[in-house]
The first five atom37 places (N, CA, C, CB, O) and aatype in JSON, in Angstrom:
{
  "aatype": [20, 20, 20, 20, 20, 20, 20, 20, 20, 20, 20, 20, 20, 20, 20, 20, 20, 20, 20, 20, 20, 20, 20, 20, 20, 20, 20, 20, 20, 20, 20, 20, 20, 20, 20, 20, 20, 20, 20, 20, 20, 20, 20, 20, 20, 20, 20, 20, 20, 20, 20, 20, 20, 20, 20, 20, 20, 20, 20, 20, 20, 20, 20, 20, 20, 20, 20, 20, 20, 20, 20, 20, 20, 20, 20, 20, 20, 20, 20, 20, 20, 20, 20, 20, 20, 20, 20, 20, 20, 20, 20, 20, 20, 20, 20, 20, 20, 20, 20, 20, 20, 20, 20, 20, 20, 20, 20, 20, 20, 20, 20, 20, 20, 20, 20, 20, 20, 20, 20, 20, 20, 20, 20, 20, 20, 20, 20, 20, 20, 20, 20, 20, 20, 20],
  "atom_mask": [
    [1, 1, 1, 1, 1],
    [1, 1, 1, 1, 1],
    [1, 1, 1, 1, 1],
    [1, 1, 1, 1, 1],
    [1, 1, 1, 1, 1],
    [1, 1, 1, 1, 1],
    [1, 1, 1, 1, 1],
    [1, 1, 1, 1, 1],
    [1, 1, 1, 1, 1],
    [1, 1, 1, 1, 1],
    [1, 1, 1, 1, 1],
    [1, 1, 1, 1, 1],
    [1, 1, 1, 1, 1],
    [1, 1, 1, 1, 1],
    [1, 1, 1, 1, 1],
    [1, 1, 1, 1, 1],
    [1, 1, 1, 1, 1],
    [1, 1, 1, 1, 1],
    [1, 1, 1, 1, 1],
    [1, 1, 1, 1, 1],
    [1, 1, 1, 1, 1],
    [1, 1, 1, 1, 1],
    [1, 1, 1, 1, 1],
    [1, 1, 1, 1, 1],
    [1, 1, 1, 1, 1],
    [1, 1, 1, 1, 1],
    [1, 1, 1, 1, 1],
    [1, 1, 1, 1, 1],
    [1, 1, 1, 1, 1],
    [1, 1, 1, 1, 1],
    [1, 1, 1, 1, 1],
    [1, 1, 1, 1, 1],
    [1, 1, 1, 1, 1],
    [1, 1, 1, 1, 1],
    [1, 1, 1, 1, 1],
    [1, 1, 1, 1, 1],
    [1, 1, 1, 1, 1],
    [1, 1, 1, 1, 1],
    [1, 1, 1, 1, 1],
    [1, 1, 1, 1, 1],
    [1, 1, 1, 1, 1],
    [1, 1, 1, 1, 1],
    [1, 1, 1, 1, 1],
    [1, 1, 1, 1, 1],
    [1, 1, 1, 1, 1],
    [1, 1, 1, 1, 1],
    [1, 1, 1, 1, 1],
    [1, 1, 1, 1, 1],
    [1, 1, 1, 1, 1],
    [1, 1, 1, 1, 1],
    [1, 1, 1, 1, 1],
    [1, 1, 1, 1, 1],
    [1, 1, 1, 1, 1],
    [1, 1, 1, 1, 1],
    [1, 1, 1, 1, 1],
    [1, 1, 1, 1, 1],
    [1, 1, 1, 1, 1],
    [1, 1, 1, 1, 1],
    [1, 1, 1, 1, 1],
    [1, 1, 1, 1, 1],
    [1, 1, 1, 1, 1],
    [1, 1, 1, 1, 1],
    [1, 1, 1, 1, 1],
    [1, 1, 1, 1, 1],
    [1, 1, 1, 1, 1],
    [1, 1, 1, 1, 1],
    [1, 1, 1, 1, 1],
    [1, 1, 1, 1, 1],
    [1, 1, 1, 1, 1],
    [1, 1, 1, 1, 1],
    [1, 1, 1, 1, 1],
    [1, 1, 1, 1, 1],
    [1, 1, 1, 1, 1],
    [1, 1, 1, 1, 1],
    [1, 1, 1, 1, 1],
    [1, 1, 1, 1, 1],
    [1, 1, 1, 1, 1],
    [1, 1, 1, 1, 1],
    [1, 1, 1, 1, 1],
    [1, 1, 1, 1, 1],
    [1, 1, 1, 1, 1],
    [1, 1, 1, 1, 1],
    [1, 1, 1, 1, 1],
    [1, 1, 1, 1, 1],
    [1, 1, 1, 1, 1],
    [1, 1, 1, 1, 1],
    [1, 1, 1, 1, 1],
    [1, 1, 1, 1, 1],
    [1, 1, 1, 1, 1],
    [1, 1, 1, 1, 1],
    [1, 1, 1, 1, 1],
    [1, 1, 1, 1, 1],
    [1, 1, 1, 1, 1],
    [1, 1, 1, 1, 1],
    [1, 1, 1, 1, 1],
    [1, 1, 1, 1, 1],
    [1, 1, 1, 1, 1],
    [1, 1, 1, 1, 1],
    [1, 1, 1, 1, 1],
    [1, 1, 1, 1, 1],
    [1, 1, 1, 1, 1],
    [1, 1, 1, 1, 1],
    [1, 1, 1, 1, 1],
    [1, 1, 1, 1, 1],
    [1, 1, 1, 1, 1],
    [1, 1, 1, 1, 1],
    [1, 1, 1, 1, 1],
    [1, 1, 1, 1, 1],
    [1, 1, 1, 1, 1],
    [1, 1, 1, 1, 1],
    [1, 1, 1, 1, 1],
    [1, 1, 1, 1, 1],
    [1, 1, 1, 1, 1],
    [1, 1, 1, 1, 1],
    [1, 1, 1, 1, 1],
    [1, 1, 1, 1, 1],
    [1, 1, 1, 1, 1],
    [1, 1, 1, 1, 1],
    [1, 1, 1, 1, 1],
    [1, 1, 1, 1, 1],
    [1, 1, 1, 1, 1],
    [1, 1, 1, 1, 1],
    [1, 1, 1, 1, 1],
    [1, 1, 1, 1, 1],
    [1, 1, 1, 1, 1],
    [1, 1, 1, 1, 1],
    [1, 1, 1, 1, 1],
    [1, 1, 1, 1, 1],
    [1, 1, 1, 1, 1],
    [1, 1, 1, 1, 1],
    [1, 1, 1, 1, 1],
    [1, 1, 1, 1, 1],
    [1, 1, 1, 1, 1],
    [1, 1, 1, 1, 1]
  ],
  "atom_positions": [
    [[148.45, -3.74, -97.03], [148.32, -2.62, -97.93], [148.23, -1.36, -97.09], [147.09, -2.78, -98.87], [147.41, -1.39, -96.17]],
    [[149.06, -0.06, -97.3], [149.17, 1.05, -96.83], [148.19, 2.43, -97.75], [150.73, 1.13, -96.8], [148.31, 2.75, -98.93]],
    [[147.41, 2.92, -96.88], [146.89, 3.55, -97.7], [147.87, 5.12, -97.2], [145.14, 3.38, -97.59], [148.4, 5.29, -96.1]],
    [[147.88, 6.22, -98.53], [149.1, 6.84, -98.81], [147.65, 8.39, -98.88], [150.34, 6.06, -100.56], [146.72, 8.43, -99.69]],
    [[147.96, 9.49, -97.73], [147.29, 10.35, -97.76], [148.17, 11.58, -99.02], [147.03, 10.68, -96.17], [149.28, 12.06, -99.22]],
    [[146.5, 11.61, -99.68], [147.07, 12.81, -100.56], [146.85, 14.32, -100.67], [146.81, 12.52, -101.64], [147.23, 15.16, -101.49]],
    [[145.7, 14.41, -98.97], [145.26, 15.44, -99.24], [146.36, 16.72, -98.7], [143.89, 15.37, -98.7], [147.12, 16.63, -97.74]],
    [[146.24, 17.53, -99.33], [147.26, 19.2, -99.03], [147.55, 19.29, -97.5], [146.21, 20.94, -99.46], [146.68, 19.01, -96.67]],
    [[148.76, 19.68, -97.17], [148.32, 20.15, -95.54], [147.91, 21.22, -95.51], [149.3, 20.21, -94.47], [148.2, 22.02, -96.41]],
    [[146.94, 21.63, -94.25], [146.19, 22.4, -94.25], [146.86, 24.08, -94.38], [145.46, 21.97, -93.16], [148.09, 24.14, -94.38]],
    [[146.35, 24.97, -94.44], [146.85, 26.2, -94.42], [147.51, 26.82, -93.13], [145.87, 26.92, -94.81], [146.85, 26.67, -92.1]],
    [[148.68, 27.49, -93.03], [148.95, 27.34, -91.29], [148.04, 28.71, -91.12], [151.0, 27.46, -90.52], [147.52, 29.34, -92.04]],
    [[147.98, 29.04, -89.49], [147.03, 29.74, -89.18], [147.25, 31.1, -89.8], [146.87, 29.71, -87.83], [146.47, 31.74, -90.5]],
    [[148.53, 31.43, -89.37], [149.01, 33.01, -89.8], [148.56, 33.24, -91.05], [150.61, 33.33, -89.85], [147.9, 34.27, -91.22]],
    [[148.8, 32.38, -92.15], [148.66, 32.51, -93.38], [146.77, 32.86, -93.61], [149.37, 31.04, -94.08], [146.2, 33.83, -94.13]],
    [[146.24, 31.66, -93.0], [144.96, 32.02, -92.69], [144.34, 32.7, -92.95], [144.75, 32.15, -92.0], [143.65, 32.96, -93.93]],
    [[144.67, 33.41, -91.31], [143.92, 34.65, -91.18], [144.3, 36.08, -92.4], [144.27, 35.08, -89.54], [143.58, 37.01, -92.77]],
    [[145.53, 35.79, -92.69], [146.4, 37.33, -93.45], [145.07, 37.19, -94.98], [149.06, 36.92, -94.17], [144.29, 37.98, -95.52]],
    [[145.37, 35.99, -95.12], [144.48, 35.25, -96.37], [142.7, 36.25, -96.31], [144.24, 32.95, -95.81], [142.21, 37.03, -97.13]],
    [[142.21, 35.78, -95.06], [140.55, 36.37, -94.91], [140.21, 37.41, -94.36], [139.7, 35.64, -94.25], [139.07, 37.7, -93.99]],
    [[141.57, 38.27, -94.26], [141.8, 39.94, -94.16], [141.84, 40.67, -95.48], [143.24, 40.3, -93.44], [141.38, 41.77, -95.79]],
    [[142.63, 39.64, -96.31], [142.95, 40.39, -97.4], [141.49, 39.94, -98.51], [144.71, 39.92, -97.98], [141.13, 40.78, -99.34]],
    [[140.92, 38.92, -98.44], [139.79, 38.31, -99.05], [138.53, 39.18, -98.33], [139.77, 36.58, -98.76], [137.55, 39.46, -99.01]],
    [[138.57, 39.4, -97.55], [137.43, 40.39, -97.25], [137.64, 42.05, -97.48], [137.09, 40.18, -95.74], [136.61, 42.71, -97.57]],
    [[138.54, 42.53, -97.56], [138.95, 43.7, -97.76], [138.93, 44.13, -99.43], [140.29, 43.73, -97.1], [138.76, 45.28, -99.81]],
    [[139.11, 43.04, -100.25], [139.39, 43.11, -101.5], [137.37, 42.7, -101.8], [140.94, 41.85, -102.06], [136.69, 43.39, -102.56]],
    [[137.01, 41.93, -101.28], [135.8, 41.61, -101.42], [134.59, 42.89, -101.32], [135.67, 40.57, -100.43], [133.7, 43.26, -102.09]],
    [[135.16, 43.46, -99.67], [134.05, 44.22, -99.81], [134.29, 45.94, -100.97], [133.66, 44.48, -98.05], [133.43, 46.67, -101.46]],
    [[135.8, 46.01, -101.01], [136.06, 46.97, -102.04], [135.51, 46.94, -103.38], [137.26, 47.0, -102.21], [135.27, 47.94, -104.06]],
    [[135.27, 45.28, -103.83], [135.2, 44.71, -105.43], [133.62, 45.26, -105.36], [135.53, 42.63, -105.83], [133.19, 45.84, -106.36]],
    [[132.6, 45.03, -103.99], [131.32, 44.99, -104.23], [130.73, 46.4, -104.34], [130.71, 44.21, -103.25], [129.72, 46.77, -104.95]],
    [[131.99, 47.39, -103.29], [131.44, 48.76, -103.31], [132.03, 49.95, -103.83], [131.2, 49.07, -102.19], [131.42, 51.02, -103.85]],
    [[133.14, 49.81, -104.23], [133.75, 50.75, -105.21], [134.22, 50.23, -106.31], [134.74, 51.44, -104.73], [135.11, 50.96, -106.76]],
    [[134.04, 49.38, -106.9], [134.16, 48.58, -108.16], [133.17, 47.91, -108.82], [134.96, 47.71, -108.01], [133.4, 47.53, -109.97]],
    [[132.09, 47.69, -108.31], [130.76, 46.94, -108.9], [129.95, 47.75, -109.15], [130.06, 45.99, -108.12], [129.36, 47.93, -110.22]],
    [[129.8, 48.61, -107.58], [128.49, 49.58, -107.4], [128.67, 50.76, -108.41], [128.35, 50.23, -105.74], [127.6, 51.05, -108.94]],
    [[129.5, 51.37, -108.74], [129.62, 52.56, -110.08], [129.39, 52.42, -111.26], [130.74, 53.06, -110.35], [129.12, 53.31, -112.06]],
    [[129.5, 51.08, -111.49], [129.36, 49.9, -112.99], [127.88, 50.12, -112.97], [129.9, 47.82, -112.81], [127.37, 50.98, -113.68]],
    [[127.12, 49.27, -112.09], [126.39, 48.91, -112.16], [125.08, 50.31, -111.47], [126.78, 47.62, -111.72], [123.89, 50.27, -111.78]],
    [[125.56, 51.16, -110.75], [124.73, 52.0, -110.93], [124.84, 53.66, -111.83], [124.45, 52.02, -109.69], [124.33, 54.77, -111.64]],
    [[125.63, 53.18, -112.66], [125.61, 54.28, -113.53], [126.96, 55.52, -113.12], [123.98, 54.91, -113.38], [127.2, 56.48, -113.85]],
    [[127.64, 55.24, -111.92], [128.12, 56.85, -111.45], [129.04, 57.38, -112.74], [129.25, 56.86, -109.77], [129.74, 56.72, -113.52]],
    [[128.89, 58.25, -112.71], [128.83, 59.53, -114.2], [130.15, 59.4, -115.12], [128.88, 61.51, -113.56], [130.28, 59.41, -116.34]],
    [[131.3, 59.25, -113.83], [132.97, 58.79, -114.26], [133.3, 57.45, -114.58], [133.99, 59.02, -113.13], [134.35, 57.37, -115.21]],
    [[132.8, 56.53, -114.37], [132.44, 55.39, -114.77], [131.81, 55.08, -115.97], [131.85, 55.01, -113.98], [132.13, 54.03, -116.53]],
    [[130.89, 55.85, -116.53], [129.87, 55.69, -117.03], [131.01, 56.21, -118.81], [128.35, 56.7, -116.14], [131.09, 55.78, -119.96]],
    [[131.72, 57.46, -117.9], [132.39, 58.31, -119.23], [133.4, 57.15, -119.68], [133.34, 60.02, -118.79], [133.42, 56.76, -120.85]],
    [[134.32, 56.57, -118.57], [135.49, 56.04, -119.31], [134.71, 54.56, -119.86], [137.05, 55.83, -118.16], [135.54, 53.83, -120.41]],
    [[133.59, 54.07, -119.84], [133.46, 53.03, -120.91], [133.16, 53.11, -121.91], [132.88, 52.29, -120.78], [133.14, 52.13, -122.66]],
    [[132.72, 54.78, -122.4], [132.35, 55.66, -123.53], [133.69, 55.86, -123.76], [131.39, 56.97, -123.32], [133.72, 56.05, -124.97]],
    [[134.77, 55.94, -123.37], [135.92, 56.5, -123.88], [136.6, 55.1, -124.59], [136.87, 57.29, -122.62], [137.35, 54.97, -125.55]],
    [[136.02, 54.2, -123.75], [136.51, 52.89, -124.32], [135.85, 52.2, -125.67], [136.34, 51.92, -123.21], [136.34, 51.23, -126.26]],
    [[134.92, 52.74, -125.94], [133.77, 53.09, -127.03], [133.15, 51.37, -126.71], [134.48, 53.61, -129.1], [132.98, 50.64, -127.69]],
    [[132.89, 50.91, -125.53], [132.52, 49.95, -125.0], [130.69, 50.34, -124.94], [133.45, 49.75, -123.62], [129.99, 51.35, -124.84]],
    [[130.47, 48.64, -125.08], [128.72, 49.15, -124.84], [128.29, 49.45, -123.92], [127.73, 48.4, -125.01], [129.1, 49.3, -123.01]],
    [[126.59, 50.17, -123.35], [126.41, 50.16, -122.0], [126.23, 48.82, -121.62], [125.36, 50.97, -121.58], [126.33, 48.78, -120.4]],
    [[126.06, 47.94, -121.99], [125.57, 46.05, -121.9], [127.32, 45.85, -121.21], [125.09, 44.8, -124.22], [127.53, 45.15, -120.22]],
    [[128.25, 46.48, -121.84], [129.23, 45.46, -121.25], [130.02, 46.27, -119.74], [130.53, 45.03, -122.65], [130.8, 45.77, -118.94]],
    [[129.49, 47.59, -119.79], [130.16, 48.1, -118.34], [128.84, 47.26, -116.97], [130.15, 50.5, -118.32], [128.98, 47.17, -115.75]],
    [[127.75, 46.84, -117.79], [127.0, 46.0, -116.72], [127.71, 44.84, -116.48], [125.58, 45.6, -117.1], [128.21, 44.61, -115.38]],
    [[127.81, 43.87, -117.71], [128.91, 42.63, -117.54], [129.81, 42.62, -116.3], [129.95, 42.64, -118.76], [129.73, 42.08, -115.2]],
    [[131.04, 43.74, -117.14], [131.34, 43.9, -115.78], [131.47, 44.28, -114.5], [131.62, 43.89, -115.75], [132.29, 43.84, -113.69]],
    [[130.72, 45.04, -114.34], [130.13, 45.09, -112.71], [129.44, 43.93, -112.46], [129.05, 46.33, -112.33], [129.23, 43.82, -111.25]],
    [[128.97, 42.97, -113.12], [128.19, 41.88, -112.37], [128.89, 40.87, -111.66], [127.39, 41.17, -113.23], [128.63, 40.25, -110.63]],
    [[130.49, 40.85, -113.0], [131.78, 39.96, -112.72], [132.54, 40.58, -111.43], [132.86, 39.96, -114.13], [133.34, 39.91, -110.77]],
    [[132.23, 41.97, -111.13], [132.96, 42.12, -110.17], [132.47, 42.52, -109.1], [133.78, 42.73, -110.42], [132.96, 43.24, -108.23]],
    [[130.96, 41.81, -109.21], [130.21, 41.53, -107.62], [130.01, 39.93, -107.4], [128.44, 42.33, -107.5], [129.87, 39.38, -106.31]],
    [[130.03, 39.35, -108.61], [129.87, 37.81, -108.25], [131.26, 38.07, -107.53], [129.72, 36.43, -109.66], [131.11, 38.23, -106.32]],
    [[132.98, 38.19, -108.09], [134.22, 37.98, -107.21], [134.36, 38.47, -106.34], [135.21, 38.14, -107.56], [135.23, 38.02, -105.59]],
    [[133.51, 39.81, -105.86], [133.43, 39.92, -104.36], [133.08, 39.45, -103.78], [133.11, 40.51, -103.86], [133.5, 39.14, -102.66]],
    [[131.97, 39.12, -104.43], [131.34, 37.87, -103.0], [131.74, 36.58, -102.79], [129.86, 37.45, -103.06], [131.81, 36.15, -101.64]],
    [[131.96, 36.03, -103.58], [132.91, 34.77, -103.93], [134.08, 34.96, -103.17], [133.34, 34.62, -105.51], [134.5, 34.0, -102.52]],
    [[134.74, 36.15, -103.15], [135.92, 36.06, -101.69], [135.65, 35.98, -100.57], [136.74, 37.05, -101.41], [136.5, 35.84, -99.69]],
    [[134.31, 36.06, -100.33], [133.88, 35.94, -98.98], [132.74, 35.02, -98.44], [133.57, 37.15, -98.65], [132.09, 35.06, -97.4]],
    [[132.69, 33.98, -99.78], [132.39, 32.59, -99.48], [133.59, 31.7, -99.08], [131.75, 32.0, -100.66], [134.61, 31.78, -99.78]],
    [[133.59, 31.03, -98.24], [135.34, 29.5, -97.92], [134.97, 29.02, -98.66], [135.78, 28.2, -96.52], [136.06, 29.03, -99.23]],
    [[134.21, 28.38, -99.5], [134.08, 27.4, -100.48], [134.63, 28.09, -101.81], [132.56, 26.88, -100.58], [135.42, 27.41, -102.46]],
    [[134.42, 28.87, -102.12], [134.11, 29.67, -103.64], [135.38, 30.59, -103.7], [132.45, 30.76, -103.72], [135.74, 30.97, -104.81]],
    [[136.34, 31.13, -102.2], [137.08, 32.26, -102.76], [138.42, 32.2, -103.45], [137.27, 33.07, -101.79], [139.11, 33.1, -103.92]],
    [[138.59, 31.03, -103.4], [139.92, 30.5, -104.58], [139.49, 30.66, -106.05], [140.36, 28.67, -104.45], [140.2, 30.76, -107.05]],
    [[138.93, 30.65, -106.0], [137.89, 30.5, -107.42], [137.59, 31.79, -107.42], [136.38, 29.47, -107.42], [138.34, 32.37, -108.2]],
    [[136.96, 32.4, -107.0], [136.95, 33.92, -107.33], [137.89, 34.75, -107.35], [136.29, 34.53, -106.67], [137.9, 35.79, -108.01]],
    [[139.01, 34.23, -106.39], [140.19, 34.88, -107.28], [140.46, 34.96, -108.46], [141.12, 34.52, -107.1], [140.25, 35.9, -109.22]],
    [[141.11, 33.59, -108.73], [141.58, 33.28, -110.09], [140.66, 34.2, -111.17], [141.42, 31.6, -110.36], [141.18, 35.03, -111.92]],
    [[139.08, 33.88, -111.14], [138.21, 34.83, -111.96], [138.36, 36.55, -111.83], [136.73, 34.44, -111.54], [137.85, 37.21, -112.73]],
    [[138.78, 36.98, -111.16], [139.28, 38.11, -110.99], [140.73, 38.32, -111.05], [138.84, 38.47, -109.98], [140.86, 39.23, -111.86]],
    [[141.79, 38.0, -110.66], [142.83, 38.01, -111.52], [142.92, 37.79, -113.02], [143.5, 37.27, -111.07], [143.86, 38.36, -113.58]],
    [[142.29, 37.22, -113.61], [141.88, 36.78, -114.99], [141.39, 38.42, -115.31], [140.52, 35.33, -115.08], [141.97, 39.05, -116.19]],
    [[140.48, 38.92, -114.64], [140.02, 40.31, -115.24], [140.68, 41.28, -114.69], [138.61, 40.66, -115.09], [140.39, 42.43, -115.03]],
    [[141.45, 41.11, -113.96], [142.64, 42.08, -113.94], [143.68, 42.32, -115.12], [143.41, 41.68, -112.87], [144.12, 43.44, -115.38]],
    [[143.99, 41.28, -115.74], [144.56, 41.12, -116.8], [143.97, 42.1, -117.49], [144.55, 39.92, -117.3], [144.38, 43.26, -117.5]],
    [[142.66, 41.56, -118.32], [141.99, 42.59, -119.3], [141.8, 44.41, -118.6], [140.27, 41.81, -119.63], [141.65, 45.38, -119.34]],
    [[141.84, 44.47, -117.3], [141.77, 45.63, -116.95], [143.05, 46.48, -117.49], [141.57, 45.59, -115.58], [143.15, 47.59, -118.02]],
    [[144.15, 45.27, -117.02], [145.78, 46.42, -117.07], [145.88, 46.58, -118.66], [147.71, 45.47, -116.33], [146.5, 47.59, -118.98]],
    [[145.24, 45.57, -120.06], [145.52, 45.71, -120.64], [144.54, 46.83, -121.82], [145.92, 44.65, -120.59], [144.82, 47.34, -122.91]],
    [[143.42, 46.86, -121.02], [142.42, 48.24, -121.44], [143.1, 49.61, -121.03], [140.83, 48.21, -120.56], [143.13, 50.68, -121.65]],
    [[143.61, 49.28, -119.84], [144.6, 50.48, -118.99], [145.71, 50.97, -119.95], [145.47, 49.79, -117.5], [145.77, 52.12, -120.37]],
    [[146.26, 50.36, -120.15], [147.69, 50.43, -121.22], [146.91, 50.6, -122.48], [148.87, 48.83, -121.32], [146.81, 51.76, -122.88]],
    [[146.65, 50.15, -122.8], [146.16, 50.34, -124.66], [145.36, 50.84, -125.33], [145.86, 49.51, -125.29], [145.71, 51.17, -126.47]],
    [[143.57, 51.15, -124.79], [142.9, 51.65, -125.11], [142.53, 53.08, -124.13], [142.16, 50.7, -125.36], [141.92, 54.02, -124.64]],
    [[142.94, 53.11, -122.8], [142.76, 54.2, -121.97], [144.19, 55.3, -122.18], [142.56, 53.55, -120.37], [144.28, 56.49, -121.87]],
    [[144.88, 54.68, -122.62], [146.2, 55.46, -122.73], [146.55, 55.84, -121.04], [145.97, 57.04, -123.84], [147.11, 56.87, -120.67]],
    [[146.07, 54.73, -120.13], [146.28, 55.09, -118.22], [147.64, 55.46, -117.59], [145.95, 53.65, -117.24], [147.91, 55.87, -116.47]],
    [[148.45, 55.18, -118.7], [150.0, 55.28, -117.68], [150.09, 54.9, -116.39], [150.54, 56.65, -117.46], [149.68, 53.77, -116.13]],
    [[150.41, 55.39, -115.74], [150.44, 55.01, -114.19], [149.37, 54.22, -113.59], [150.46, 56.19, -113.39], [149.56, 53.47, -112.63]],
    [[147.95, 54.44, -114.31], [146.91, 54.05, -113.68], [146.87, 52.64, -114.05], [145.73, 54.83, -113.97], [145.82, 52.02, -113.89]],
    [[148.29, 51.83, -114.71], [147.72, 50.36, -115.11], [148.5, 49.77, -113.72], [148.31, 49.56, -116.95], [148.56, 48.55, -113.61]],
    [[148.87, 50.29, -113.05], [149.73, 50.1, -111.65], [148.47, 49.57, -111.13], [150.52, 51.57, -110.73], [148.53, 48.39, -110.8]],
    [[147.12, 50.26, -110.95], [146.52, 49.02, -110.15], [145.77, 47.92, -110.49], [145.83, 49.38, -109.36], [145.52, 47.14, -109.57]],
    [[145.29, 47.62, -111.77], [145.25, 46.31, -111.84], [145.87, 45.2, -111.67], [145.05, 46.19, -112.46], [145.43, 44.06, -111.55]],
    [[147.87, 45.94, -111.68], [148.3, 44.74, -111.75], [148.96, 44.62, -110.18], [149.28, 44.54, -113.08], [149.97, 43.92, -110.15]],
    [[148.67, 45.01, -109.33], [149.0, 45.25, -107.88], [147.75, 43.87, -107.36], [148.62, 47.28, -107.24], [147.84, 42.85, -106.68]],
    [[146.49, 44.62, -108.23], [145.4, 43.85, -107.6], [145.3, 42.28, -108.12], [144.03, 44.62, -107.92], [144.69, 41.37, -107.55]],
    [[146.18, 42.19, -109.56], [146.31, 40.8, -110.01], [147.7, 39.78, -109.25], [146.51, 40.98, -111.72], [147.93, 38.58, -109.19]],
    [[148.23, 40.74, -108.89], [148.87, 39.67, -107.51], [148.39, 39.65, -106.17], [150.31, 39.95, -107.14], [149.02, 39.14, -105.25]],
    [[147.63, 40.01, -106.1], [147.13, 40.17, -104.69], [146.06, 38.92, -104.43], [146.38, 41.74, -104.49], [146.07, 38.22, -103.42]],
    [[145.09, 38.78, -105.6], [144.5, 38.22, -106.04], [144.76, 37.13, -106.27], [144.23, 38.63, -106.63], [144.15, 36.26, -105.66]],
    [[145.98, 36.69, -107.46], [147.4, 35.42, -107.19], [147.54, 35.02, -106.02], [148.93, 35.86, -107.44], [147.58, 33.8, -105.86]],
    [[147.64, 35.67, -105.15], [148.4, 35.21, -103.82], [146.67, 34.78, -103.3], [149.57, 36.74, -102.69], [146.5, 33.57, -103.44]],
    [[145.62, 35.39, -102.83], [144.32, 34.73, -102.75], [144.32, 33.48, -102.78], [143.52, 35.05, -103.63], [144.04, 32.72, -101.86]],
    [[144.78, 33.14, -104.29], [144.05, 31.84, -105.07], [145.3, 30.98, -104.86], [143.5, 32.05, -106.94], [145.14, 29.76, -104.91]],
    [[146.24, 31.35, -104.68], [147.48, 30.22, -104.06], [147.06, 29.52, -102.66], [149.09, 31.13, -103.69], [146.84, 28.35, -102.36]],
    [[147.03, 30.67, -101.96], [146.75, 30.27, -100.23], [145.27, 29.43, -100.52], [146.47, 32.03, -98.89], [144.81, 28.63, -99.71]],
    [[144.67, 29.74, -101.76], [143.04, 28.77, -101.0], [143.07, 27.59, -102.25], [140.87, 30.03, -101.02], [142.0, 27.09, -102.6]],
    [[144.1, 27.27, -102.76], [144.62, 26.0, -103.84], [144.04, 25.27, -103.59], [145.87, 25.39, -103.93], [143.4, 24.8, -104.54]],
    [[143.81, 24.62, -102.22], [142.89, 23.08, -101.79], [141.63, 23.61, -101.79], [143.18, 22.24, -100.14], [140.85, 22.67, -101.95]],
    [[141.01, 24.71, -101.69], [139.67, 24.72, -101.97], [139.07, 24.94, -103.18], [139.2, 25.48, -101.31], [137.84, 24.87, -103.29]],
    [[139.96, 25.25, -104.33], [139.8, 24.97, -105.46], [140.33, 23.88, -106.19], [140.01, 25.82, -105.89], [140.53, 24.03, -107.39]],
    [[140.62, 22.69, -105.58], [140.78, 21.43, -105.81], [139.92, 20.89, -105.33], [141.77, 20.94, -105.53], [139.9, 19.78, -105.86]],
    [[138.87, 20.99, -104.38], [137.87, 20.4, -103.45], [136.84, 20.52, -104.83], [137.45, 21.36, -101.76], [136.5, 19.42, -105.28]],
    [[136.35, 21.68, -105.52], [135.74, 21.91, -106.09], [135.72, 21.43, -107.41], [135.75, 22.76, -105.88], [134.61, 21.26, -107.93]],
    [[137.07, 21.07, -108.27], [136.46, 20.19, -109.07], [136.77, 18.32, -109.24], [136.73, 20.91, -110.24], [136.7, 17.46, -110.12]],
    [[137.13, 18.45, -107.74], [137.3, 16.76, -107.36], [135.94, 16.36, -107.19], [138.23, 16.32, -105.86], [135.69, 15.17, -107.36]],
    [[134.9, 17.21, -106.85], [133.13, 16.53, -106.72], [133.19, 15.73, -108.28], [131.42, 18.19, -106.67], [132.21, 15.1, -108.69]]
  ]
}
């Protein structure tokens, strides 16, 4: 009897590293110019979730969602997974952008950041297969 390996081959290096350049860069951006304004009130932040006639409860939400996925990109275990959870809210971003912000141009970066994010959660596929093979 032959036993038949199924696990992924591993990530090659180049890819790697491009991978935990771009996972830390996006990480520490998500925690400090995307979480930290949410979550501490800064004034322009504060206006466009009033413009969104959004509660103050949910511009906390999400700043919390978008400090857990920062940091989560800069766990190896967790940052495939925090992609995907952040591409997921990129979605709702481009589509608050477009529809309720009236953003024009400005829905250009959610959806820059929802492939970027895609590509994240592609390159770290086996570590979000590790996770729900337990």
């Amino acid at each position: 009897m032959s036993v038949v390996d199924t696990t992924p081959p591993p990530v090659a290096r180049g890819l790697h590293r491009t991978l935990w350049v771009l996972q830390g860069f996006l990480g520490v951006f998500f925690i400090v110019a995307s979480a930290g304004p949410k979550l501490f009130g800064e004034t322009n932040t504060v206006q466009s979730f009033e413009d969104m006639g959004a509660a103050p409860w949910f511009r906390y939400f999400i700043g919390l969602v978008e400090l857990a996925g920062g940091i989560g990109l800069l766990v190896p275990r967790l940052a495939g997974l925090a992609a995907v959870g952040l591409a997921l809210l990129m979605v709702g971003a481009a589509i608050t952008q477009a529809f309720i912000l009236d953003g024009g141009a400005l829905v250009i970066t959610p959806v820059v950041l929802f492939f970027l994010f895609v590509f994240v959660a592609w390159g770290r596929r086996d570590s979000i297969g590790r996770l729900f093979r337990r």
